[in-house]
N, CA and C of each residue as an Amber inpcrd file, in Angstrom:
protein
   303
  87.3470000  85.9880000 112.8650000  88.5020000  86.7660000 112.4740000
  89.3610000  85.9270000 111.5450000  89.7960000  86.6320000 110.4140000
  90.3520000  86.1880000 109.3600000  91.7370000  85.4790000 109.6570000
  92.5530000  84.8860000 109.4610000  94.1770000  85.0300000 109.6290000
  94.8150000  86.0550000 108.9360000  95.7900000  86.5000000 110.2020000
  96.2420000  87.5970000 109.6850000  97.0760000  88.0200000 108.0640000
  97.4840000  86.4230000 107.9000000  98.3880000  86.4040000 106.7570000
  97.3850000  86.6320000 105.3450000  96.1580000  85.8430000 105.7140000
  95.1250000  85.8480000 104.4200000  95.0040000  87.3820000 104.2680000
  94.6650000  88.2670000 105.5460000  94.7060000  89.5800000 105.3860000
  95.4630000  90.8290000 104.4860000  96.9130000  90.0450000 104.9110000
  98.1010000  90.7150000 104.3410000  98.4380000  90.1550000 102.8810000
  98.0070000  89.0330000 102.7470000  97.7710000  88.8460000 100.8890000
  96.7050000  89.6450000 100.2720000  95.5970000  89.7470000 100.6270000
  94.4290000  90.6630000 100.1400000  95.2260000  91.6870000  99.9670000
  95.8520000  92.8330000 100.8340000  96.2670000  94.1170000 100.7050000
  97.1900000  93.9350000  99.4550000  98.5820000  93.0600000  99.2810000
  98.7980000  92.6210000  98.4830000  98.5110000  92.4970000  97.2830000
  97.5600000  91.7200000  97.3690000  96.7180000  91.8290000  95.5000000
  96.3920000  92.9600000  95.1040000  95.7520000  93.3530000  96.3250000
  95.5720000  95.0330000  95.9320000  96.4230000  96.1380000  95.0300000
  97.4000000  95.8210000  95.7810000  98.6440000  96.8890000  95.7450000
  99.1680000  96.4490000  93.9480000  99.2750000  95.0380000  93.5580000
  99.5690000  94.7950000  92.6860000  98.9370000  94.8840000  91.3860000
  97.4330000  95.0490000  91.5370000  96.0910000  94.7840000  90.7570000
  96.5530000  97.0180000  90.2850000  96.5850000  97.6220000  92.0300000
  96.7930000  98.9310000  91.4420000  97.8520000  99.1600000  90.3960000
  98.9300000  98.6630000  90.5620000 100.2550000  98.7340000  90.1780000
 100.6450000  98.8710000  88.7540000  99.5840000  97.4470000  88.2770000
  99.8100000  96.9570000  87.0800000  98.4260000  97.2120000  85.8020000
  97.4340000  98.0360000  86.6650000  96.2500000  98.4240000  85.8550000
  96.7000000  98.7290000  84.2890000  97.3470000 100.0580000  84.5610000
  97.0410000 100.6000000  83.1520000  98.0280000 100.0220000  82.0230000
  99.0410000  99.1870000  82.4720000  99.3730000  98.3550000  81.8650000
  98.7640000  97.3410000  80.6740000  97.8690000  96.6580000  82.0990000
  97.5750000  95.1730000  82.0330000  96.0050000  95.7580000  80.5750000
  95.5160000  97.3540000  80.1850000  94.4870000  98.0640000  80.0260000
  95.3470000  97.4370000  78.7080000  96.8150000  98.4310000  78.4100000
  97.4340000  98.8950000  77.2850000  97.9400000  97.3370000  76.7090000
  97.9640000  96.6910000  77.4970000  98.5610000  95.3770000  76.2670000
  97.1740000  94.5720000  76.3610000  96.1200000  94.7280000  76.7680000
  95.0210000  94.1710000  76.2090000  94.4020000  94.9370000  75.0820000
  94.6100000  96.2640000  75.1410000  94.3100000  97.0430000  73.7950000
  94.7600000  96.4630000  72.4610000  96.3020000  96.2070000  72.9390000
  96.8840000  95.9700000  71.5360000  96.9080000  94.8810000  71.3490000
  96.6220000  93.4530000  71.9990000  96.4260000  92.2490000  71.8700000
  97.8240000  91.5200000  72.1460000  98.2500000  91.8270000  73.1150000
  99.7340000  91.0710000  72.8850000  99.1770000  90.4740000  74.4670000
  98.8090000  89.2480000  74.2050000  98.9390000  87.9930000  75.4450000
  99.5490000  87.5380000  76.0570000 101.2230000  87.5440000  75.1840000
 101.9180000  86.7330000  75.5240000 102.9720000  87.8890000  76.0960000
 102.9280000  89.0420000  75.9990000 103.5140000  90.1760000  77.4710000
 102.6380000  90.1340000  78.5550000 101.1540000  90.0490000  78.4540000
 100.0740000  89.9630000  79.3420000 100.4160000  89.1310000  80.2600000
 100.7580000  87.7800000  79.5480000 101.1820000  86.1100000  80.3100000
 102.3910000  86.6440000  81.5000000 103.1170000  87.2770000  80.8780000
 104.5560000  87.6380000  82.0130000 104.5460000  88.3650000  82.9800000
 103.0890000  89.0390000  83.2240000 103.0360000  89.4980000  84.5800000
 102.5520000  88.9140000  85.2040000 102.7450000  89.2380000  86.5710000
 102.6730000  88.6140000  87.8850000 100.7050000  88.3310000  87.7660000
 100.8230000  87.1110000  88.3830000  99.3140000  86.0270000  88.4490000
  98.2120000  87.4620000  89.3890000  98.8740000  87.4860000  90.6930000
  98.2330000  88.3400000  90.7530000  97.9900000  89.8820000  90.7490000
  98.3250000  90.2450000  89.5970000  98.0550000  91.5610000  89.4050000
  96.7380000  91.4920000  88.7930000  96.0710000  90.1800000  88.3930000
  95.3180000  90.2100000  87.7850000  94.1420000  90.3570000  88.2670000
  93.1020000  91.3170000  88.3600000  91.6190000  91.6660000  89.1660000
  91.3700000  90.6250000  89.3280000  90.6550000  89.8280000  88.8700000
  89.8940000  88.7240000  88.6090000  90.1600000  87.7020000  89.9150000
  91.6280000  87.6050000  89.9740000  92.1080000  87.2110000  91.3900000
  91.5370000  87.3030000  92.5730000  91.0260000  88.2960000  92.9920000
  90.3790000  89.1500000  94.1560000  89.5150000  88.7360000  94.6420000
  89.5570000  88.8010000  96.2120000  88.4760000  87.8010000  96.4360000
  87.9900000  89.0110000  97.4800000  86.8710000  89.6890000  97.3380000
  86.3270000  90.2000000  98.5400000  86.0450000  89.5520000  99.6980000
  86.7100000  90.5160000 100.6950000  86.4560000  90.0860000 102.5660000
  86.2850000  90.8710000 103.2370000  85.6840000  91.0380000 104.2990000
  85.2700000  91.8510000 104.9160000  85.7500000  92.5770000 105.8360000
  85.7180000  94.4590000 105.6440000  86.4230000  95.7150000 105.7200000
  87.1030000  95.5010000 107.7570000  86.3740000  94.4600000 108.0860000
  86.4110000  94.3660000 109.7190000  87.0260000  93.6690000 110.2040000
  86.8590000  92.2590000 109.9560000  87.6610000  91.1350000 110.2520000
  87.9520000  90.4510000 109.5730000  88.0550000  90.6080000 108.0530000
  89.3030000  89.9170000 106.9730000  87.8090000  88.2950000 106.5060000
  86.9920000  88.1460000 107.0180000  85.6600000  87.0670000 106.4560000
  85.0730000  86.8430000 105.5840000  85.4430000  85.6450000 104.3890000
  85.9130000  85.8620000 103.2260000  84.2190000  85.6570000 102.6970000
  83.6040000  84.4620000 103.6150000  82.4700000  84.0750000 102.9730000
  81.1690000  85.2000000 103.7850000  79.9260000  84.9170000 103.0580000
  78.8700000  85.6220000 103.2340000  78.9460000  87.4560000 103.1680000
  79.5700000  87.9810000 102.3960000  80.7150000  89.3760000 102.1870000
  79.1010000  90.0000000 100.8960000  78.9180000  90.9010000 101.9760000
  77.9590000  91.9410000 100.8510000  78.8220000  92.9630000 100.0050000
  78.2700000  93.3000000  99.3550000  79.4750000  94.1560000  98.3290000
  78.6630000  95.5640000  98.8500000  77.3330000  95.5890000  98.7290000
  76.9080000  96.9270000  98.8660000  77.4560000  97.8460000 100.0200000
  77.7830000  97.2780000 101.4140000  78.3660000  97.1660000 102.7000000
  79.3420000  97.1350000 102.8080000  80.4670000  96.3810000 102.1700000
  81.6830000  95.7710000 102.0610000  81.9260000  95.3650000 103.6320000
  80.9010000  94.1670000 103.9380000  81.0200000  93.7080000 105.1320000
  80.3300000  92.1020000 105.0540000  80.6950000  91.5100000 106.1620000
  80.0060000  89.7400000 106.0060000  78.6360000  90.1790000 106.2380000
  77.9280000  89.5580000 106.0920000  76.4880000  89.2540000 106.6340000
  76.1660000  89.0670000 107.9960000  77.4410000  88.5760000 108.7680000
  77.4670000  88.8440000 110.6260000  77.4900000  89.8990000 110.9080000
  78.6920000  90.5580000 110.3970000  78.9220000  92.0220000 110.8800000
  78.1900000  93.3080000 110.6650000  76.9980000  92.7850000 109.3930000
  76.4530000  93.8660000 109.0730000  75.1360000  93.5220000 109.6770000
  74.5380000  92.4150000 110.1980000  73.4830000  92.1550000 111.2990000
  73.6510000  92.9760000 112.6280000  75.1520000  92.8160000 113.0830000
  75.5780000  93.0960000 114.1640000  75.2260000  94.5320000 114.2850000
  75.6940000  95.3650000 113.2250000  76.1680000  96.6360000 113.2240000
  74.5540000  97.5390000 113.1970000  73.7350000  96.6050000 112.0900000
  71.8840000  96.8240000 111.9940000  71.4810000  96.6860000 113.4870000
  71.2580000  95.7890000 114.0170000  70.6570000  95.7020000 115.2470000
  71.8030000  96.8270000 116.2420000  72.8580000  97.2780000 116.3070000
  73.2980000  98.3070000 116.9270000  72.3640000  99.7880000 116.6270000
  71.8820000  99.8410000 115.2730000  71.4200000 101.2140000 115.2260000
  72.2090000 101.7430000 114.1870000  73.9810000 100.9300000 113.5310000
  74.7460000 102.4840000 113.4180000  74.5280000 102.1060000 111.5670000
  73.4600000 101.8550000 111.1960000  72.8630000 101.9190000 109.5330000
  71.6640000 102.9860000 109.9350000  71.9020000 104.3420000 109.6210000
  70.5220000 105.1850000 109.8330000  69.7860000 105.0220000 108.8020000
  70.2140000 104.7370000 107.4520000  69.6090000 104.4550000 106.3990000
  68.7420000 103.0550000 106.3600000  68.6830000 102.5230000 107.2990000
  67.9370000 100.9380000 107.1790000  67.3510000 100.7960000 107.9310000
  65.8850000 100.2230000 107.7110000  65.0730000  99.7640000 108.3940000
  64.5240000  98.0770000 108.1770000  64.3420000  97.0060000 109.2080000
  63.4530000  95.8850000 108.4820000  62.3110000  96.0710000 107.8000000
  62.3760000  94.9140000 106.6950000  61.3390000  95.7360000 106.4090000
  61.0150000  93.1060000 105.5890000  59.6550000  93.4990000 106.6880000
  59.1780000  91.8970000 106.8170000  58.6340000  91.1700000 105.2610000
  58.5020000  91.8530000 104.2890000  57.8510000  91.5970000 103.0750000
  59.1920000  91.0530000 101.9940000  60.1690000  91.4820000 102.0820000
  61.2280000  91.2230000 101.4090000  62.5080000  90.2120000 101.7820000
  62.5790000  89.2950000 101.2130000  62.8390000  87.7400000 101.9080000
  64.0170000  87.8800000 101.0590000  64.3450000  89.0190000  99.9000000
  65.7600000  89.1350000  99.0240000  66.8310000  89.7420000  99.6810000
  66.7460000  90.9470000 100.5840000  67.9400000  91.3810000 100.9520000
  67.3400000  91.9010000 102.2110000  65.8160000  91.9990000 102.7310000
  65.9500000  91.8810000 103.9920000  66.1840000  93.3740000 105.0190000
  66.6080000  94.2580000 104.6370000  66.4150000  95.9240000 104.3490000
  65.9350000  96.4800000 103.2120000  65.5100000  97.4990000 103.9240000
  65.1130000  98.4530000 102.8220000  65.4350000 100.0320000 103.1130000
  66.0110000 101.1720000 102.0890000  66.2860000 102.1110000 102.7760000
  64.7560000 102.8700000 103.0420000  64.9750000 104.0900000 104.5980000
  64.0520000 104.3280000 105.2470000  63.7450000 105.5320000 104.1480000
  62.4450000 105.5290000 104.2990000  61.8770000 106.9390000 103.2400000
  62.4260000 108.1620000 103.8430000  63.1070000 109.0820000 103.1330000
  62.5200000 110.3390000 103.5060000  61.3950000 111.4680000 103.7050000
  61.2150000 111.8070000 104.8250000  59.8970000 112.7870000 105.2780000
  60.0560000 114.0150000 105.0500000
């Protein structure tokens, strides 16, 4: 489990990254850097650090899942991925989705 505070900065960036989008779009259009420079550090995407949707776990974080690599073992061996099966031939990601019949 993450600390709660690392948590509440993530939401944070968030909120600010939303905030300042179409902005941060319109003065990169027109090339002006140095209005770009005067907003806040993190409004900037790039900032962002994906963690995971469960317990805030910054490292081993699948994007496809938006979960760590613990939690999404955890959640596989529960059953609650109907779409996934092991599948022993593939040493890259280790699922594969189940065919439809």
């Amino acid at each position: 489990m993450a600390k709660k505070s690392k948590i509440a900065k993530l939401q944070r960036q968030q909120q600010l990254v939303a905030k300042y989008a179409d902005l941060r779009r319109q003065l990169k259009k027109e090339g002006n850097y140095e209005a770009l420079a005067k907003l806040p550090k993190d409004s900037n995407p790039v900032r962002l650090h994906n963690r995971d949707r469960i317990d805030g776990r910054p490292h081993g974080y699948m994007r496809k899942f938006e979960m760590s690599r613990l939690n999404f073992r955890l959640y596989a061996h529960l059953g609650r991925f109907l779409v996934l099966e092991r599948q022993a031939g593939n040493r890259t990601t280790g699922y594969k989705p189940i065919e439809q019949a």
